[in-house]
C-alpha positions in Angstrom: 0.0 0.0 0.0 1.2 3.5 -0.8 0.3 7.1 0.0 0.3 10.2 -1.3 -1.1 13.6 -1.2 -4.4 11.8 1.3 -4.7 9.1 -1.7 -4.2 5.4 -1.0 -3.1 3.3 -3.7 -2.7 -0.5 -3.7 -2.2 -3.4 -5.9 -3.5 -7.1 -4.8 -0.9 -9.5 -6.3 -1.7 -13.2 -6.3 1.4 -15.6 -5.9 1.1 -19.5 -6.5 4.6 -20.8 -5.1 5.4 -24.1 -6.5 5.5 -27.2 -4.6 9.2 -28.0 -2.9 10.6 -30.8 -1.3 13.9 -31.5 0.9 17.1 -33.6 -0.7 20.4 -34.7 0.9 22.1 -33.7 -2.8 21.9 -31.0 -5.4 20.4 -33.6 -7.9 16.6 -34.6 -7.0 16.1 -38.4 -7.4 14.3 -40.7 -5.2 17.3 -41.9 -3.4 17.9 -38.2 -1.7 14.9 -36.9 -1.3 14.6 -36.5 2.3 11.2 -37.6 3.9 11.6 -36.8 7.4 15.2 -35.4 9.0 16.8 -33.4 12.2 19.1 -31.0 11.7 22.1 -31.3 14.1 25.9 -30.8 14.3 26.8 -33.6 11.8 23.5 -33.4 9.7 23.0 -29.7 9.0 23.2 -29.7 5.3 19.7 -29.9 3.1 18.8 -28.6 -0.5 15.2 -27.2 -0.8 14.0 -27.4 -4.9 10.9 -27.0 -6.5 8.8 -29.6 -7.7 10.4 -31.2 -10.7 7.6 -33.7 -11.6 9.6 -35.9 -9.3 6.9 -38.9 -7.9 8.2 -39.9 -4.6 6.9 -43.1 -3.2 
């Protein structure tokens, strides 16, 4: 929203964000996509990618 001169002016935007999911590597395969995890002091490191069609089962 934005002001000027007592006038209000606005713009609704609508965003669709795509679907992500978590892998242990920078490729996406079923092998490291990540289903459930912890972060700690040896595990810390996670890549967050978009949807690529992927089917996980």
């Amino acid at each position: 929203m934005y002001e000027k001169n007592g006038v209000i002016y606005s713009l609704n935007v609508d965003v669709t964000i795509p679907d992500v999911g978590f892998y242990s590597s920078s490729v996406a395969s079923q092998g490291t996509f990540i289903r459930d995890f912890t972060v700690t002091d040896t595990e810390k490191t996670f890549y967050l990618m978009a949807d690529n069609g992927l089917t996980i089962v």
